[in-house]
MIMI-471166 format. One line per 5 residues: number of its first residue (from 0); their letters; for each residue x, y, z of N, C-alpha, C. Coordinates in pm, whole numbers, plus 50000, padded with zeros to 5 digits. Layout:
N
NUM	a	X:Y:Z:X:Y:Z:X:Y:Z ~ ...
//
This chain:
350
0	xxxxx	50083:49879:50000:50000:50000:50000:50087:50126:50000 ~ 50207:50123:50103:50324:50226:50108:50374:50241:49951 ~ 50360:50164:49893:50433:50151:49771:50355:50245:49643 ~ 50248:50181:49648:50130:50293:49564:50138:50407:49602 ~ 50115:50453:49695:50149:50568:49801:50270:50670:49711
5	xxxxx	50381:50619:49736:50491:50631:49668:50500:50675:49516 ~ 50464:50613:49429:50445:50594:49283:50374:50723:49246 ~ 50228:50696:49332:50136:50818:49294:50187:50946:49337 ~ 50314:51010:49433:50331:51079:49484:50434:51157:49393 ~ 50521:51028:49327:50612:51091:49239:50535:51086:49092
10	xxxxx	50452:51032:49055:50356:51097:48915:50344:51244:48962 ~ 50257:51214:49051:50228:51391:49054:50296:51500:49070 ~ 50429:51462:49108:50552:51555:49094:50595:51575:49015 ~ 50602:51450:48911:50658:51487:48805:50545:51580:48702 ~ 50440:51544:48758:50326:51643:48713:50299:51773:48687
15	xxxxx	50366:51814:48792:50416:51941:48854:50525:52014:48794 ~ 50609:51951:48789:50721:52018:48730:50748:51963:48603 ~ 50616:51911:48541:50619:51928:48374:50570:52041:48361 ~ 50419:52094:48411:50390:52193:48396:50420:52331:48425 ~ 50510:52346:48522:50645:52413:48560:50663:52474:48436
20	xxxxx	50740:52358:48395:50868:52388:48271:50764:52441:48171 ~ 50652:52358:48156:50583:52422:48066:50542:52563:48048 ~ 50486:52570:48170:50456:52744:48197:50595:52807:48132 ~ 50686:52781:48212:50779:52867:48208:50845:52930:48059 ~ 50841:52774:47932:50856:52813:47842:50765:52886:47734
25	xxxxx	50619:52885:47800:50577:52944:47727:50559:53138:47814 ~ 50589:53131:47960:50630:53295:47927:50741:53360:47926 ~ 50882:53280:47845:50953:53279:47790:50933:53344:47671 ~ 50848:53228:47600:50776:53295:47449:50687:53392:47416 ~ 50650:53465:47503:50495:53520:47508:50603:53663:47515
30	xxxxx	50725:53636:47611:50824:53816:47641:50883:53808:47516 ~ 50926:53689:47450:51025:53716:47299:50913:53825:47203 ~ 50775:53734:47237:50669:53792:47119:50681:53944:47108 ~ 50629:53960:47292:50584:54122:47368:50720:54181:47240 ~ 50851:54154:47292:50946:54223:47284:50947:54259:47163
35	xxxxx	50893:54193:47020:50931:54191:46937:50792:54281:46825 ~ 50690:54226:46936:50553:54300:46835:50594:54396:46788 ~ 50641:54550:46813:50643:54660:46785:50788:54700:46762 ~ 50930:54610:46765:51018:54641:46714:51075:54658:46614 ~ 51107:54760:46590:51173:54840:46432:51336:54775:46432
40	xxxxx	51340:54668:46329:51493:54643:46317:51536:54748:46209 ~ 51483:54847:46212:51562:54937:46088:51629:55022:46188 ~ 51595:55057:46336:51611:55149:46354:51720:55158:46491 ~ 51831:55222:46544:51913:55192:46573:51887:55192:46767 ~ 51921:55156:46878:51846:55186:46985:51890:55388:47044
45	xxxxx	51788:55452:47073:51836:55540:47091:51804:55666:46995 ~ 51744:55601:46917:51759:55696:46749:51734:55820:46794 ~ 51772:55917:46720:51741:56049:46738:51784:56116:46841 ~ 51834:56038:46989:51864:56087:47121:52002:56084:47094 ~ 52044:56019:47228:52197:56047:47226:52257:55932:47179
50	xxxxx	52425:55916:47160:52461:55843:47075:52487:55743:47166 ~ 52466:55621:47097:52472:55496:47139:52594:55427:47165 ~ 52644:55381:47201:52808:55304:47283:52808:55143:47296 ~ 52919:55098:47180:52908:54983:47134:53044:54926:47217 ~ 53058:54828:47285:53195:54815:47331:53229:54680:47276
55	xxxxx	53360:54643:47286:53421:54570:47186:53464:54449:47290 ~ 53499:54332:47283:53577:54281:47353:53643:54121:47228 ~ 53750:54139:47271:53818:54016:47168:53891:53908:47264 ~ 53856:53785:47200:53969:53696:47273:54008:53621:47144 ~ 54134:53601:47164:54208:53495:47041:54203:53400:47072
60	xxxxx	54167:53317:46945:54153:53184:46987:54294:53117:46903 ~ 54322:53174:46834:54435:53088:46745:54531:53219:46628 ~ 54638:53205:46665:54725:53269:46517:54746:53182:46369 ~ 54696:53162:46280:54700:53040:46186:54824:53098:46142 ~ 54804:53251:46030:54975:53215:45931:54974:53307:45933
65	xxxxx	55105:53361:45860:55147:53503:45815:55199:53499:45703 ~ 55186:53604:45631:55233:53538:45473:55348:53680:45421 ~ 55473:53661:45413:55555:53789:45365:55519:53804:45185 ~ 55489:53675:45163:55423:53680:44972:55354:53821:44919 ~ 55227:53764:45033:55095:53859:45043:55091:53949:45110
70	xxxxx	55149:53957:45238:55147:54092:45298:55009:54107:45348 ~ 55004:53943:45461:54887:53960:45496:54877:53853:45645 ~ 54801:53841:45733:54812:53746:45843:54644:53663:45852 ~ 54645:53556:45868:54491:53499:45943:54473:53433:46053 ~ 54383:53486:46132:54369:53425:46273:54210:53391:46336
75	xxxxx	54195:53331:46379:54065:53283:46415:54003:53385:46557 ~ 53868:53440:46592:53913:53501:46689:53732:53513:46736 ~ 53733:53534:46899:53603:53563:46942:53585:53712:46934 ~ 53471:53735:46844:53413:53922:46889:53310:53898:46964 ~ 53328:53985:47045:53163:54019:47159:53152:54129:47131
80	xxxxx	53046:54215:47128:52978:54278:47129:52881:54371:47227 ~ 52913:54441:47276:52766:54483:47417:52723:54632:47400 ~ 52603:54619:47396:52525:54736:47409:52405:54711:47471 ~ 52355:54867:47483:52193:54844:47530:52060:54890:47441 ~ 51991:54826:47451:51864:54862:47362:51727:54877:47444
85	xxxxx	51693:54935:47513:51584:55000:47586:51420:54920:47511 ~ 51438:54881:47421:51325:54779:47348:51311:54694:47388 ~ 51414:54647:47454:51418:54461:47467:51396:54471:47658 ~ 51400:54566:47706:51360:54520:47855:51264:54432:47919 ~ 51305:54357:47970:51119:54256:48034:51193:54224:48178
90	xxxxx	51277:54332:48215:51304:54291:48371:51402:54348:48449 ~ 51519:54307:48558:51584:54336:48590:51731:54324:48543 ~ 51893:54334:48615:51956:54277:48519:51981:54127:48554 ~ 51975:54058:48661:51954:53957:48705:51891:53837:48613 ~ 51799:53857:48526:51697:53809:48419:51805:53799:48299
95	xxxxx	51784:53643:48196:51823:53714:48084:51822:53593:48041 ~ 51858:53609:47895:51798:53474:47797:51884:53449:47720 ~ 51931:53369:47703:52076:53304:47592:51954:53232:47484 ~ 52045:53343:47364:51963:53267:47219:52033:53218:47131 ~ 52017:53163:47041:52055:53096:46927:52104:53201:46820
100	xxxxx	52204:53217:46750:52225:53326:46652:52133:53367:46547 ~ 52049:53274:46548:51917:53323:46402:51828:53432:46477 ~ 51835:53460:46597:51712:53534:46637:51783:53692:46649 ~ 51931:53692:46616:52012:53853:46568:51929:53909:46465 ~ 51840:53775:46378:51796:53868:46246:51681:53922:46277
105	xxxxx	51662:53945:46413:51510:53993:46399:51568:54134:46528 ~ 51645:54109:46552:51686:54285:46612:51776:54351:46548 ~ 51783:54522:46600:51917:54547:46564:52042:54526:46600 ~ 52115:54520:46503:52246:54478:46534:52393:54570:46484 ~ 52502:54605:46541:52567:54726:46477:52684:54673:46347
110	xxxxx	52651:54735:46249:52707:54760:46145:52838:54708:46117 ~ 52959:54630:46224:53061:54610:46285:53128:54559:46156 ~ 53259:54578:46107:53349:54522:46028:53455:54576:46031 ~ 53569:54472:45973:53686:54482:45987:53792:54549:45854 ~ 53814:54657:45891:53851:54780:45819:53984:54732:45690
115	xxxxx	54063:54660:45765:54178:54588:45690:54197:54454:45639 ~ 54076:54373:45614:54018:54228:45605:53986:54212:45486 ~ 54107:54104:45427:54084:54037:45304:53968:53960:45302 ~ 53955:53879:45358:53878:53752:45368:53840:53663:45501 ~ 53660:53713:45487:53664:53587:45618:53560:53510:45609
120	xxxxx	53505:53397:45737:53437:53328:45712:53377:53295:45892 ~ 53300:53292:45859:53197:53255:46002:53194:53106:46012 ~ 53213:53078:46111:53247:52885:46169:53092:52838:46166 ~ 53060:52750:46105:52934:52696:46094:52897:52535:46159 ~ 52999:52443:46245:52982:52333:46292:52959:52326:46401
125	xxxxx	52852:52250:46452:52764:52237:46402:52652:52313:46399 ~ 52665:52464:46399:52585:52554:46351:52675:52646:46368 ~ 52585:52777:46280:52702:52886:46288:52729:52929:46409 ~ 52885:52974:46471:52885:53000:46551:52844:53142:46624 ~ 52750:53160:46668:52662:53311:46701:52629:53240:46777
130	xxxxx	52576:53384:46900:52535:53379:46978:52477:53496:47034 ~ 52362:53525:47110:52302:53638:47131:52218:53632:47322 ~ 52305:53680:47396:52172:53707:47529:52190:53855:47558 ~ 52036:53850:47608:51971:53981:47665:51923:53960:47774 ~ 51954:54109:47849:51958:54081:47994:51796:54166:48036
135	xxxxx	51756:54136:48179:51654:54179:48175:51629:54378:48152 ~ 51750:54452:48203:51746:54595:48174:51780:54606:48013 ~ 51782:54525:47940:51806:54564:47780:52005:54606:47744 ~ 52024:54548:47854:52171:54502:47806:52193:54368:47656 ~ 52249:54402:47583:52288:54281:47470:52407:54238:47485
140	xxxxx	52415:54138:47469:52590:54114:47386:52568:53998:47266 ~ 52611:53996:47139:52638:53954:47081:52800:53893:47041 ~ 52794:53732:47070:52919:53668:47011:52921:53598:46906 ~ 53022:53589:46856:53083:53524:46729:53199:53495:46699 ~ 53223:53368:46606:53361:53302:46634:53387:53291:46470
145	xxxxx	53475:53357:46415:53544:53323:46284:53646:53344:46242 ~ 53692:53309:46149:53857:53327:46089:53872:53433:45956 ~ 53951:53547:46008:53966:53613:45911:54133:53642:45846 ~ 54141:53673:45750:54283:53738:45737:54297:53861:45647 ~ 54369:53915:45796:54435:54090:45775:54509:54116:45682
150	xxxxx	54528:54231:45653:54643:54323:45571:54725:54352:45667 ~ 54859:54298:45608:54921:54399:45717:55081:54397:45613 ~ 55067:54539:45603:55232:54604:45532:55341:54550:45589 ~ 55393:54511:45611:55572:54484:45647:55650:54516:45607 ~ 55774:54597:45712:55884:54652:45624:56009:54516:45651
155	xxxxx	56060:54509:45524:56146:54385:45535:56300:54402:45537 ~ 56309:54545:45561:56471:54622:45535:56557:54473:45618 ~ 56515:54460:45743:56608:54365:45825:56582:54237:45823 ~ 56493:54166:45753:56462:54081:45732:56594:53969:45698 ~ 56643:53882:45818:56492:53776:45869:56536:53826:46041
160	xxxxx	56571:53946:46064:56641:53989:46201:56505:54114:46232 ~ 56391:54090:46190:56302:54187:46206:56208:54195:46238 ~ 56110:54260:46293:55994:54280:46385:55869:54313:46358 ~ 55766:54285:46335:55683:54360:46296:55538:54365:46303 ~ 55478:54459:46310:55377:54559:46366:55201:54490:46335
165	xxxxx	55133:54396:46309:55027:54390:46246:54882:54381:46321 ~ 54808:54410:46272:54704:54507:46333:54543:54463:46293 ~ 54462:54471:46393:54322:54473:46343:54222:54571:46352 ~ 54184:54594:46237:54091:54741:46294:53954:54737:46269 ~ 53884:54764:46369:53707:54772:46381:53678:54870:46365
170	xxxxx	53540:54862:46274:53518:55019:46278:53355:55016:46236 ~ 53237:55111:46247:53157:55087:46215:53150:55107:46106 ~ 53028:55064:45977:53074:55068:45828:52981:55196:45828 ~ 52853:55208:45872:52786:55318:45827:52743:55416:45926 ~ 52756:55391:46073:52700:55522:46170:52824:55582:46198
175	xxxxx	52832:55691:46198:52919:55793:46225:52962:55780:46378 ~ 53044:55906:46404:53095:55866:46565:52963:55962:46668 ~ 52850:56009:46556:52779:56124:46637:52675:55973:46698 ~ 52636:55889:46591:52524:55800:46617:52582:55692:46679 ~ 52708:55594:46643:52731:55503:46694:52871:55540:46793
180	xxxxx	52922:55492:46878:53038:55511:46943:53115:55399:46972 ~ 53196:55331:46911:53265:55192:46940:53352:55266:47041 ~ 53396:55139:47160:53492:55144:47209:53561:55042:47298 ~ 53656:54980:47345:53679:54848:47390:53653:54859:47561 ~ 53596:54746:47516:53529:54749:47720:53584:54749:47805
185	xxxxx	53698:54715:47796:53832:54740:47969:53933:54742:47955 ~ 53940:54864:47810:54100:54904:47748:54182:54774:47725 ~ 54291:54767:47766:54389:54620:47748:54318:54477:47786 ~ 54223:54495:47894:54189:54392:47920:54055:54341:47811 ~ 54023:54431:47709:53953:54358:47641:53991:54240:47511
190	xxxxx	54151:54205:47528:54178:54145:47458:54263:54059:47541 ~ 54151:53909:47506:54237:53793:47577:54299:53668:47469 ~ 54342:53592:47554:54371:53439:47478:54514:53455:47398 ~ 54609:53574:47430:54718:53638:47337:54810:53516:47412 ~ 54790:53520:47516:54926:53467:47562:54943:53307:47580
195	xxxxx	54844:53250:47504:54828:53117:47495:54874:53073:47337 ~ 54866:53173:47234:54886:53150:47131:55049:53132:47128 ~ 55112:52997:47022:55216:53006:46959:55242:52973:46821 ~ 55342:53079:46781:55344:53066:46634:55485:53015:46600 ~ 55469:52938:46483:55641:52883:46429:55749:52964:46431
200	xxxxx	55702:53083:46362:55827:53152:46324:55826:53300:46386 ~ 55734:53345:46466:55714:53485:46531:55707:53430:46685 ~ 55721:53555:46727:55709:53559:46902:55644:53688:46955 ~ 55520:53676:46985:55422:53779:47050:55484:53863:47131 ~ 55530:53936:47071:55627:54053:47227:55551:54115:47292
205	xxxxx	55433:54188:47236:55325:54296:47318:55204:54271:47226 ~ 55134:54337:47264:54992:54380:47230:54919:54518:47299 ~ 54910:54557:47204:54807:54697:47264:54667:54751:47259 ~ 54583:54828:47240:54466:54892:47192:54440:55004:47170 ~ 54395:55035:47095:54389:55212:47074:54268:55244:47050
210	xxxxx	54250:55380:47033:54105:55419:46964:54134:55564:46882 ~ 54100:55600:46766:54126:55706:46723:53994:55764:46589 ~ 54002:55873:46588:53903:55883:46434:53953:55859:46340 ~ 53820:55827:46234:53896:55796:46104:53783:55900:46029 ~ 53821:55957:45935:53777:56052:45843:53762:55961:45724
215	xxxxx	53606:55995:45671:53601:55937:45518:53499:56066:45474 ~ 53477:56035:45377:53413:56142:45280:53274:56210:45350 ~ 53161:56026:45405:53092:56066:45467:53059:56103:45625 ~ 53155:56165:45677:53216:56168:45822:53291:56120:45906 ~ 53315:56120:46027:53436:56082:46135:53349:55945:46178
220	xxxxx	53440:55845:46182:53434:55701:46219:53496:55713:46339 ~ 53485:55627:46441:53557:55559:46573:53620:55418:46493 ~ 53745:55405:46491:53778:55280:46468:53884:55234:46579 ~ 53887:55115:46624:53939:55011:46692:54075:54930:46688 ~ 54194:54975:46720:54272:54936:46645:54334:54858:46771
225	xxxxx	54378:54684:46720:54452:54611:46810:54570:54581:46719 ~ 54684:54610:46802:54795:54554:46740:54880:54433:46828 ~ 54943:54414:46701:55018:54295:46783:55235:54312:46729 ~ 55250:54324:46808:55423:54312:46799:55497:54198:46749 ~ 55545:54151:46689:55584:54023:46631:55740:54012:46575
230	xxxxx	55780:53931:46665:55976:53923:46675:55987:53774:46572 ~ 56050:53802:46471:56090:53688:46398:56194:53576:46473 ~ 56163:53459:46494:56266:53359:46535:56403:53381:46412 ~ 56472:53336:46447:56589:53362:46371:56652:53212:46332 ~ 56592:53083:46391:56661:52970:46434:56627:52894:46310
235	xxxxx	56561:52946:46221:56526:52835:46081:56577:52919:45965 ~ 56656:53064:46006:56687:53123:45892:56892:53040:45900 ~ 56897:53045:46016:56999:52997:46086:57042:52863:45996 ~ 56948:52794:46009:57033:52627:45986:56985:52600:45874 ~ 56849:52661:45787:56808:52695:45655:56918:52735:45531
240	xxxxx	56998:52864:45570:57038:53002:45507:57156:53012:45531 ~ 57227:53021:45685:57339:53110:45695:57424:52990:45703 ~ 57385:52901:45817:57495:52781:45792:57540:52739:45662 ~ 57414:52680:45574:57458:52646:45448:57584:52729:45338 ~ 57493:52884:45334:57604:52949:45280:57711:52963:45309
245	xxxxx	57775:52946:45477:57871:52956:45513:57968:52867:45481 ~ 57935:52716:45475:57996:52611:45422:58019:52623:45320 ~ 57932:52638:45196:57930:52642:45054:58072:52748:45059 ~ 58104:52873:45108:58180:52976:45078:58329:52910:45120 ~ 58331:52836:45247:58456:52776:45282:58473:52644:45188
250	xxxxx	58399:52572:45203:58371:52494:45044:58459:52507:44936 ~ 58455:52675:44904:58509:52716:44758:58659:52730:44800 ~ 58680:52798:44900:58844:52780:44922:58932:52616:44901 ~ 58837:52538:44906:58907:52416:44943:59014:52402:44768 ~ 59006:52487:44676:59013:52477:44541:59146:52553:44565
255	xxxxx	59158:52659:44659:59322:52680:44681:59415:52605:44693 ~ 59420:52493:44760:59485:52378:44811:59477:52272:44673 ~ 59411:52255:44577:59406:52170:44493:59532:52232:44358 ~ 59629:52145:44309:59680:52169:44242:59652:52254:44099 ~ 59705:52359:44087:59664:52449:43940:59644:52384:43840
260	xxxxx	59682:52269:43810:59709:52205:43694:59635:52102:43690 ~ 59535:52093:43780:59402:51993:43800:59282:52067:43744 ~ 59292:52095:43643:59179:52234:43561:59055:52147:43605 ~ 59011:52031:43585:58868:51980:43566:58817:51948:43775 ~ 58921:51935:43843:58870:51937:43953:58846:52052:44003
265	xxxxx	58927:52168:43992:58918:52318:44019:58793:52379:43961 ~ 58764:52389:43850:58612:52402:43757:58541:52376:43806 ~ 58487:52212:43821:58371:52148:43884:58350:52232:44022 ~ 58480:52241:44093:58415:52268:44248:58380:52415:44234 ~ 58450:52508:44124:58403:52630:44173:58270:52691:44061
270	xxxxx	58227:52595:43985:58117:52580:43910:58016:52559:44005 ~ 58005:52418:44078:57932:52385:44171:57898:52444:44300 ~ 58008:52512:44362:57959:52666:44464:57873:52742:44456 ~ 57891:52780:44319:57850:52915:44224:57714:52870:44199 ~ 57669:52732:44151:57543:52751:44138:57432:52744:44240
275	xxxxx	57557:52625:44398:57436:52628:44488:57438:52732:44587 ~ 57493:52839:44568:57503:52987:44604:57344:53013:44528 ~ 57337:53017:44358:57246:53063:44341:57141:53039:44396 ~ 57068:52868:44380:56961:52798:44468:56924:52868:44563 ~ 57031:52844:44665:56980:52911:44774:56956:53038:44790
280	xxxxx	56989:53124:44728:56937:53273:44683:56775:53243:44608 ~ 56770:53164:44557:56655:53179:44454:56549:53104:44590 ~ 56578:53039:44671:56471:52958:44718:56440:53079:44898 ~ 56560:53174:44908:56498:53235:45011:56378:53320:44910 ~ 56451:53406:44803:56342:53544:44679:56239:53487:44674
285	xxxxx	56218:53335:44693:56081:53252:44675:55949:53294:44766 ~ 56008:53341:44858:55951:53332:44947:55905:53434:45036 ~ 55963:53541:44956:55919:53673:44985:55821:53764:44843 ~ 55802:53865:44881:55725:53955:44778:55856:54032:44683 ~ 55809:54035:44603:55883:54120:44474:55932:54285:44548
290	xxxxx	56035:54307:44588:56011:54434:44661:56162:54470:44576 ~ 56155:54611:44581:56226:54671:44526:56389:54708:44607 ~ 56376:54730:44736:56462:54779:44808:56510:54647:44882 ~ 56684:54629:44928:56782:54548:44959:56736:54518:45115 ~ 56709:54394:45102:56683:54291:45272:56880:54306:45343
295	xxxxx	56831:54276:45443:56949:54212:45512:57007:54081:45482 ~ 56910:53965:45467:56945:53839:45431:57022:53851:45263 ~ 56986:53991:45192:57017:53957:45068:57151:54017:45040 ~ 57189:54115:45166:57340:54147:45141:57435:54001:45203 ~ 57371:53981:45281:57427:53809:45349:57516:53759:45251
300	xxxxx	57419:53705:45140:57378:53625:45034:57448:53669:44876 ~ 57464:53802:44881:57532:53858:44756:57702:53819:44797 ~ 57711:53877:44915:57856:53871:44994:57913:53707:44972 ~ 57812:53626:45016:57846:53493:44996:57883:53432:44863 ~ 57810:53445:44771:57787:53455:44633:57926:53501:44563
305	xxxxx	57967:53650:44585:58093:53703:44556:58222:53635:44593 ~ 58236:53596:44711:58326:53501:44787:58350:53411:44716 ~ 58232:53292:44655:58209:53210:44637:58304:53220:44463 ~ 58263:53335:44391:58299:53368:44241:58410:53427:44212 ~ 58473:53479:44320:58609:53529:44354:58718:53448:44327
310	xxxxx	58672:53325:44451:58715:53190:44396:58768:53130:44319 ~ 58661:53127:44213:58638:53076:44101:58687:53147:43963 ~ 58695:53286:43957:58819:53384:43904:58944:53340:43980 ~ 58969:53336:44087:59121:53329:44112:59169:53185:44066 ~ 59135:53103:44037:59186:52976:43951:59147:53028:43774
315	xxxxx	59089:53147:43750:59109:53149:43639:59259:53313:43648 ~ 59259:53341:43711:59391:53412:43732:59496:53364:43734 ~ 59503:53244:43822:59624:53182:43820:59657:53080:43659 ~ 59558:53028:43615:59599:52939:43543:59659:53037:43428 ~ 59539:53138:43414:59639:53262:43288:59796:53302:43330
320	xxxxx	59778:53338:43399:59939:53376:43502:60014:53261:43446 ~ 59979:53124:43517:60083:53055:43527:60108:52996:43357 ~ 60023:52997:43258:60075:52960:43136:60121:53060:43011 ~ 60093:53184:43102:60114:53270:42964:60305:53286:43064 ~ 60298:53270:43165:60453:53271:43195:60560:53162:43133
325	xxxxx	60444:53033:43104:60526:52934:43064:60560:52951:42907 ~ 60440:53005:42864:60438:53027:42730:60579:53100:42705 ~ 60593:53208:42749:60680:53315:42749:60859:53295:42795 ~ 60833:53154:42844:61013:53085:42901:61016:52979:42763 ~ 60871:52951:42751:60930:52871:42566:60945:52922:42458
330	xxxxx	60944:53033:42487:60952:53156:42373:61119:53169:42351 ~ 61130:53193:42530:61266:53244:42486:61363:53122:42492 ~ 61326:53000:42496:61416:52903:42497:61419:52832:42370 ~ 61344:52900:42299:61344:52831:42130:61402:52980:42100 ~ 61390:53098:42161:61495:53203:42091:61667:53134:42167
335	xxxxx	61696:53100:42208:61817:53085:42299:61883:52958:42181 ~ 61777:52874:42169:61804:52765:42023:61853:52794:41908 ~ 61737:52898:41892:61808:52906:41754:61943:53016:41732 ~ 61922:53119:41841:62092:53156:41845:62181:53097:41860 ~ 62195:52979:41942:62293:52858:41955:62326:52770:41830
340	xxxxx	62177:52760:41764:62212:52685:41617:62280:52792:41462 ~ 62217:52908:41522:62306:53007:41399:62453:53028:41428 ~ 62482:53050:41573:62610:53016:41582:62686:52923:41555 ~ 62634:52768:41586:62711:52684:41537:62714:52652:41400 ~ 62611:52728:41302:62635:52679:41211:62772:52803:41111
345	xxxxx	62747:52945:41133:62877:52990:41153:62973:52940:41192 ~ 63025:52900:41318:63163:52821:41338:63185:52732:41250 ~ 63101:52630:41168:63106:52534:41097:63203:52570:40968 ~ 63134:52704:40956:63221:52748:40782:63293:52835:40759 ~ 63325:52857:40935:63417:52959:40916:63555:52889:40877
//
């Protein structure tokens, strides 16, 4: 009898807190509706009043590449987003609702893009990655996770002993700085996940944030600028580049020590210097952009090169030297002949 007792006690609980949940999700749905009956997604929160304040926050999730070809970097990265919209209130800030990214298309949302961005792409597995909660005072934040890649100029004067500067910049595409106001939510601290990242051939020295105007035709922008400091490793240009050439150049001396008169072993070796001098010249130029003005690695590399062909003239110095001298003792020893034979043939008839 205790047992029935029992059974029926937990049906009806669970009774209870089906209809719980039930209630609950449907006035869940009933505040999305409220919120949404009379909202204008054309129109920005605030319109017409004062200007609205978008704050920024970034965390890195990954550095993928950097390319000296292109003159460009890609990295995967979280944007958040926070503002307030006075439309969406249904409470305190305590209250608030984590949504699915499809329901961004039914509010407003700010204009946000990346000022120096070749190419990007929004992570879609297993859905796109978005995300949207609102708090009960009409706080938003909007997140999102994708991979883009930057522009970023590089000067390569010191290259591969060089440093350099590359940058991301936010900016709004169409509200001015009177209507929209970007700005990063806790200065330095709005950019995390830097110090977890490692890259092959760079080393994260700093990171900063800025904020400054940008002037275009149709007014002053707020744009967002994060940079990042970036120290080239030196340790693959090392055992790649400098070792090699260094050998190849001592290499070519070894042709001093080889007898002058060994023409086809002297040739080969300083033929064979000379061209894998070139290679390796041709396979670092590979690998950079067409630039007009002299790297560091490439005075390295000319120097080596010269060494290398110097070489390879001085066995053609010597061998001229040494046969036009010989030439020039058989000259005079067939002149020394035939004065010896005109003389004797005088004594003969005298």
């Amino acid at each position: 009898m205790s047992s029935i007792r029992i059974i029926i006690l937990l049906f009806c609980t669970c009774t209870d807190i089906w209809a719980l949940s039930n209630k609950n999700f449907q006035n869940v749905s009933s505040t999305l509706d409220k919120l949404l009956k009379n909202y204008d997604i054309r129109l920005r929160p605030k319109f017409g009043a004062e200007t609205l304040n978008v704050s920024m926050e970034v965390v890195l999730a990954s550095f993928d590449a950097i390319s000296e070809v292109n003159m460009d970097y890609t990295i995967t990265i979280y944007l958040n987003q926070y503002w307030n919209d006075e439309r969406l209130v249904f409470g305190n800030r305590r209250d608030y609702l984590t949504l699915m990214g499809d329901f961004a298309e039914k509010i407003w949302l700010p204009d946000t893009f990346l000022a120096n961005d070749k190419f990007s792409f929004l992570h879609d597995v297993t859905e796109k990655n978005k995300m949207i909660k609102i708090y009960g005072n009409g706080d938003v934040i909007y997140g999102m996770r994708f991979t883009t890649t930057l522009a970023c100029m590089m000067d390569l004067h010191n290259y591969p002993l060089d440093s350099q500067n590359c940058t991301v910049e936010i900016e709004s595409y169409g509200y001015t700085n009177k209507e929209v106001n970007i700005c990063w939510k806790n200065s330095q601290d709005s950019v995390r996940g830097v110090d977890k990242v490692n890259l092959p051939q760079f080393q994260i020295i700093n990171y900063k944030t800025s904020t400054y105007l940008e002037q275009q035709a149709t007014g002053h922008y707020t744009r967002l600028s994060l940079s990042f400091l970036l120290q080239r490793h030196i340790g693959y240009f090392i055992f790649q580049t400098y070792i090699p050439s260094t050998l190849i150049v001592m290499l070519s001396w070894v042709s001093f020590w080889i007898n002058h008169e060994a023409t086809s072993a002297r040739v080969s070796l300083g033929i064979t210097t000379v061209l894998t001098m070139t290679t390796i010249s041709t396979g670092v130029r590979a690998t950079l952009p067409r630039i007009s003005y002299v790297k560091a690695i490439d005075i390295y590399l000319v120097t080596c090169f010269v060494f290398v062909f110097a070489a390879l003239l001085e066995y053609a110095a010597v061998n001229y030297s040494y046969w036009s001298q010989r030439a020039k003792k058989r000259k005079r020893l067939n002149q020394a002949i035939d004065r010896n034979i005109v003389i004797f043939i005088l004594k003969i008839f005298e």
